[in-house]
N, C-alpha and C positions, 0 to 999 in steps of 0.2 A: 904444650901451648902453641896455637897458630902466631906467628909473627911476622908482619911487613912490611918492610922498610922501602921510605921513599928516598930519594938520594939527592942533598943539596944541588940547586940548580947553578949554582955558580961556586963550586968546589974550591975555588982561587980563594976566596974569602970565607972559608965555612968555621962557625964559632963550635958545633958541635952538634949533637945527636938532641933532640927534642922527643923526649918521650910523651905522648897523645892517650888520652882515656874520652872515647865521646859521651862516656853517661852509659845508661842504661839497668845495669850493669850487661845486659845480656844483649850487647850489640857486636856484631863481628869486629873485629880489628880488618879484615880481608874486605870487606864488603864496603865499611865506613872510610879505610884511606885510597881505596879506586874511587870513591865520590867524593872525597875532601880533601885528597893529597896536593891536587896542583893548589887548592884555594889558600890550604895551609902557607905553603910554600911562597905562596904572594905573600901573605900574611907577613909573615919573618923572612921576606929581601931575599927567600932563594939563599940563606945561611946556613941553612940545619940540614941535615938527614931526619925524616922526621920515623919514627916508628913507635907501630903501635902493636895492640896480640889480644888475644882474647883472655881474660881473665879467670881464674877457674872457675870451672862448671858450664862454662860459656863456649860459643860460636863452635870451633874447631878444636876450643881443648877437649879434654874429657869433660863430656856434657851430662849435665844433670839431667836424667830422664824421668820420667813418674810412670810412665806407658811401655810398653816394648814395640810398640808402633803404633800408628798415626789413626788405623783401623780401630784399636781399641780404647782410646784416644777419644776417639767421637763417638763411641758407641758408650762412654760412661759421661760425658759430658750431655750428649745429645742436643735438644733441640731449649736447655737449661740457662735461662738468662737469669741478670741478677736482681734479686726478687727489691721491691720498694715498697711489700706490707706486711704484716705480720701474720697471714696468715699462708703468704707462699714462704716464708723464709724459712721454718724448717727444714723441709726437703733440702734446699740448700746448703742447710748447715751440718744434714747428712752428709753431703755428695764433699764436702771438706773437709769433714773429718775422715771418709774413706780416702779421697785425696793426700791426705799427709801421710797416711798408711802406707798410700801405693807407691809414693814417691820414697819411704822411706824401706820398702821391701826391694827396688829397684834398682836405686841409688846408695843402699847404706852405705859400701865401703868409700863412698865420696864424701858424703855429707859432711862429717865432722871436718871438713880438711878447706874449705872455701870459703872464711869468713874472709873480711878486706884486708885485715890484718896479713895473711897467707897469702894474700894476691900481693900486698904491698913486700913480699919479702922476697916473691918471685921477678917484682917491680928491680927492687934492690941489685937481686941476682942475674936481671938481665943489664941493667947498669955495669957491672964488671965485668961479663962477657964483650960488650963492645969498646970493653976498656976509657969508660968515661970517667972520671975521678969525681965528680960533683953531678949532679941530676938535674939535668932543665926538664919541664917537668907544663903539661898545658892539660887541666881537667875541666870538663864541662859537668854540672848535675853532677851524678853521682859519684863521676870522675874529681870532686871538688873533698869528696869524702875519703877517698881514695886516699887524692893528694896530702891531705890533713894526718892520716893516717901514716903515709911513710915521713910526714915533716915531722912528727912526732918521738917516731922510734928511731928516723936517722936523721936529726938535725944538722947532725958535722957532715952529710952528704950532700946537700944540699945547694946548687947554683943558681938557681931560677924556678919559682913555680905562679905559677897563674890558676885559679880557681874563677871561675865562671859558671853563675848560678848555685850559690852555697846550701849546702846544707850543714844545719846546725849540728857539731858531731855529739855534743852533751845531750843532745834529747834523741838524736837516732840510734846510742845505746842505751838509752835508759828504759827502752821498750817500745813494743811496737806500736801501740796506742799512743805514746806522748811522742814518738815519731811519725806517724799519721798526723797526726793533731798539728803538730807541728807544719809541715809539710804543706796543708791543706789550707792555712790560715790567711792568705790572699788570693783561694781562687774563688770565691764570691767578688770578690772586689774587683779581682780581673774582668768576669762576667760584666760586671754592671761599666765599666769602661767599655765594653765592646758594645754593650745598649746604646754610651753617652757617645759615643763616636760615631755610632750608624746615625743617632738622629745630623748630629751634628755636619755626616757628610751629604746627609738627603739623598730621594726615593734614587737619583741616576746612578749613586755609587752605593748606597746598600738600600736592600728590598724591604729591610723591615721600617726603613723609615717612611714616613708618610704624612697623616693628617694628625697622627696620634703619636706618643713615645713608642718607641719599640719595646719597650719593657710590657707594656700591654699587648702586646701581641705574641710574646713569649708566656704571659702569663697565664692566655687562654692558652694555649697548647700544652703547659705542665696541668689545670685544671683539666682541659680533657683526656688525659692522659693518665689521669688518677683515677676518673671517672671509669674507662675504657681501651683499649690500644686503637689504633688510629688505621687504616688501611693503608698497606702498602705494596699496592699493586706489582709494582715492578721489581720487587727483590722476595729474596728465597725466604718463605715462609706467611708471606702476603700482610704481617698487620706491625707495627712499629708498638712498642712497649714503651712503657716507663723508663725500666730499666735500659731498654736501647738509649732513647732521646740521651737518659744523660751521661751516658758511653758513648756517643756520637760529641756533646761536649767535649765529655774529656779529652778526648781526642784534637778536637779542632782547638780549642781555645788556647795552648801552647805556643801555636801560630799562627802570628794575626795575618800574615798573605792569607791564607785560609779561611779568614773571616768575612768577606764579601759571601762567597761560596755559603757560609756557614748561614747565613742570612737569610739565601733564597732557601734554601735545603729548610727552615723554619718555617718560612713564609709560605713553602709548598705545604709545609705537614700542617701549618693555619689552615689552608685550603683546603683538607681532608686526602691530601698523598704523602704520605711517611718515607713515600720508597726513598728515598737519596739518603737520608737519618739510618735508615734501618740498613741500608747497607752500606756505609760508613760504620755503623755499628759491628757488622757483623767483618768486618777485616779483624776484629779483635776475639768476638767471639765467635768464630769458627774454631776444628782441629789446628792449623797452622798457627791462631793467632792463641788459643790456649798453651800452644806446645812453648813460643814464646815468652809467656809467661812462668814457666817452669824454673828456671832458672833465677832471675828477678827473686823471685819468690821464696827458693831455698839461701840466696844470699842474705835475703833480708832477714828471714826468721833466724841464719848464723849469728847475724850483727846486733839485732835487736828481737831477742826474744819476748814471745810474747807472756807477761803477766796474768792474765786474767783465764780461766778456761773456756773452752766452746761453748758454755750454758751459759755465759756474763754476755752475749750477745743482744741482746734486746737495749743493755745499756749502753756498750760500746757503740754499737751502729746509730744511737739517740744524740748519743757524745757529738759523734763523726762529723752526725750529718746537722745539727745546729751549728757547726762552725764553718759547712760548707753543704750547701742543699745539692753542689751537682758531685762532688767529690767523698761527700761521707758515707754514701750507701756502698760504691764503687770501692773504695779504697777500705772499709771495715767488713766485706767478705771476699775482696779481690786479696787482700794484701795483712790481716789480720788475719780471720777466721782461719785459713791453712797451721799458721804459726802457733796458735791454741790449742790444735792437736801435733803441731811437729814434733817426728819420732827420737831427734839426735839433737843434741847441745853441740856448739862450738867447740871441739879442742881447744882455742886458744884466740879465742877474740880480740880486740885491743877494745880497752875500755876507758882510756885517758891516764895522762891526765892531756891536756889540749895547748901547754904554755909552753912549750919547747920553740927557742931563739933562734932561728936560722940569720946566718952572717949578712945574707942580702935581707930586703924585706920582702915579703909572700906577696904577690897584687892579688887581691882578693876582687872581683868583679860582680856587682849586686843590679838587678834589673828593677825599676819602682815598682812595677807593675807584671807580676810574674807569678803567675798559677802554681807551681810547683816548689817552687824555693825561694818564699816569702824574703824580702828588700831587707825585711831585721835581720836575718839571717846571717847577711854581711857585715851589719856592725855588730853583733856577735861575735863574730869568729875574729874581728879584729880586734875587739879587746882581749880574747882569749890568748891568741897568737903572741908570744913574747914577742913577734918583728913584724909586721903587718901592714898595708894600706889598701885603703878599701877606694875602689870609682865606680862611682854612682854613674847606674847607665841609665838617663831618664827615655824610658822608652816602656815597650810593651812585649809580655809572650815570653817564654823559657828558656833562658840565657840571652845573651845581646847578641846572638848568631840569630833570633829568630826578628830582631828588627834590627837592621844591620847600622854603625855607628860608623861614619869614617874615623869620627875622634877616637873611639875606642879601640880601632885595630892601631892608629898608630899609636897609640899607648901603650899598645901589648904589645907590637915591634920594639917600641925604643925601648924598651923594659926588657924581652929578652935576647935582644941582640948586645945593646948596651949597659944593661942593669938600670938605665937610667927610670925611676921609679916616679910615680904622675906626686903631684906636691896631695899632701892631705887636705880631706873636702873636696877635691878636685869632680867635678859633674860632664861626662857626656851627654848630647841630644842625640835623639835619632834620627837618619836623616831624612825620612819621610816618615809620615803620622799616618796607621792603618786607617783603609779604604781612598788614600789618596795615591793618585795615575802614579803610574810606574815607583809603587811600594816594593822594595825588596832588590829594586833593583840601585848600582852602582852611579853616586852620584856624576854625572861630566866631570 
């Protein structure tokens, strides 16, 4: 496994080694602490060494491959976006079931060996190499499932952990469908905040506000989008899909800095030019952005297998996408369908139970409004947690890193530098409201 360690900045006073999961699962440890190490480090007072590593199957450990390069790679994926009717979805449902095949002809002797469980023991096992006795411990998203996962099976190891943007661990193995569902369950709501905010900041600070709600302006664009794909001159393959637009969503809505942008990029494809949408869209689905999802993908189906078979599609993806119109076609054959044909089961999963008491209390960190790891989420895992408190970050986007809180960073300072734990109930605001001047950035 790749591992990188950043080194407390002020060693004189250092409480200890702070182990970091940014999510993903399939994000470099190498790549994420050269962009986050100094912020970290502000973060917790320049007290910690922080380190982080790639988790298996990821970044620079041994990686999950499905391809034997990049060449064949796009020559099976091709020019195959994700279909939003019933009469292109087949093909699709082809190309995913060959997908788990080839992923599992590639990869077998990995596969069985990379659930969270296996990461969390390698977690464990890098803990007594740098001779820490107890685990401080900061997960973001998936890093919060992670963390759940070693609080679980090593409670008496336990010093400090911080979860930010929870996910529920009872529904994310209880399969992959009621872990999607899950999952998925505030990002319509999130959508419609980013409508009530654009009107609300007006035409100077987002494009889709005007004479009318911007919701009406979005909703001629998914009408003709169903109708037809849209031209889009200036990106590779010239016309914007269905399936692009709300892959272009997914994408942006995580981060509301990103939502002004998100606005025009609508407001163009209102006006009949897709291009900005469609290539936004295609960082994802290109060779690089599928090779990506490789890994993601054999995690998930470890941890949460999937129930139903590749022929239960028509109702899964019906399921998906009434709980969420931009996330349920997206996430029931981006993040299902593979899993309904996946070739290998877990060796040895963790599958709860979820009540195990660690000595300090866990700070669990829940966002109101947050596309990916719905706000109940949090008080979830905090009644589950035999020792828990939850801080509400009232704010917007996926995790409180994506709308920045000053109350919440020194929550999470004083909590793991001092254990000092925020009182129950306790609320963060954000310090600026998306589309207002100098969002995202550090308040005077």
């Amino acid at each position: 496994m790749a591992i990188v360690r950043h080194l407390a900045s002020k060693p004189n006073a250092r409480v200890g080694t702070l182990f970091f999961n940014p999510g993903g699962p399939g994000v470099s440890g190498v790549t994420t602490l050269r962009e986050a190490g100094d912020e970290l480090d502000t973060l917790v007072g320049g007290r910690f060494d922080i380190v982080s590593w790639d988790p298996r199957g990821t970044g620079a450990s041994t990686h999950v491959r499905c391809f034997t390069n990049l060449t064949a790679l796009a020559r099976f994926w091709g020019d195959l976006g994700v279909p939003t009717t019933a009469s292109a979805s087949p093909a699709y449902l082809h190309k995913t079931v060959a997908f788990a095949h080839r992923c599992g002809e590639v990869s077998h002797a990995l596969l069985p060996y990379i659930s969270t469980a296996d990461t969390a023991r390698d977690l464990d096992y890098l803990r007594g190499l740098l001779g820490e006795r107890r685990m401080t411990y900061l997960g973001w998203s998936y890093g919060s499932f992670l963390g759940a996962t070693y609080a679980n099976m090593f409670p008496n190891r336990v010093r400090a952990m911080v979860f930010d943007g929870i996910v529920d661990p009872v529904q994310n193995v209880a399969g992959r469908e009621p872990s999607l569902a899950n999952g998925e369950a505030d990002a319509d709501l999130v959508f419609g905040e980013f409508e009530t905010l654009c009107d609300r900041a007006g035409r100077v600070r987002c494009a889709l506000a005007g004479n009318e709600p911007a919701a009406r302006g979005v909703a001629r664009v998914i009408g003709r989008l169903r109708r037809a794909p849209i031209s889009a001159p200036s990106a590779p393959g010239g016309r914007l899909s269905h399936g692009d637009f709300l892959t272009a969503l997914f994408l942006k809505l995580r981060s509301p800095e990103q939502w002004p942008q998100l606005a025009k990029d609508v407001r163009a494809a209102e006006r009949g030019d897709g291009s900005a949408l469609e290539i936004v869209a295609q960082t994802l689905r290109s060779p690089s952005g599928y090779e990506q999802l490789e890994a993601p993908i054999a995690i998930a189906c470890a941890d949460s297998p999937a129930k139903n078979p590749p022929t239960a599609w028509p109702k899964v993806t019906d399921r998906l996408t009434a709980i969420s119109f931009i996330y349920g076609p997206l996430s029931s054959w981006w993040l299902w369908a593979p899993c309904a044909s996946w070739p290998v089961a877990s060796a040895d999963r963790y599958t709860g139970p979820w009540n195990a008491r660690t000595k300090t209390p866990i700070l669990l960190i829940s966002t109101t409004y947050d596309p990916n790891t719905p706000f109940a989420n949090g008080r979830r895992l905090q009644r589950l947690l035999g020792n828990a408190v939850l801080l509400t970050h009232d704010g917007y986007g996926h995790t409180s890193t994506a709308d920045p809180s000053a109350c919440v960073e020194r929550a999470e300072r004083r909590y793991l530098i001092g254990l000092i734990v925020p009182k129950r109930g306790s609320v963060c605001h954000s310090d600026r409201e998306p589309f207002a001047p100098n969002f995202g950035k550090p308040i005077p």
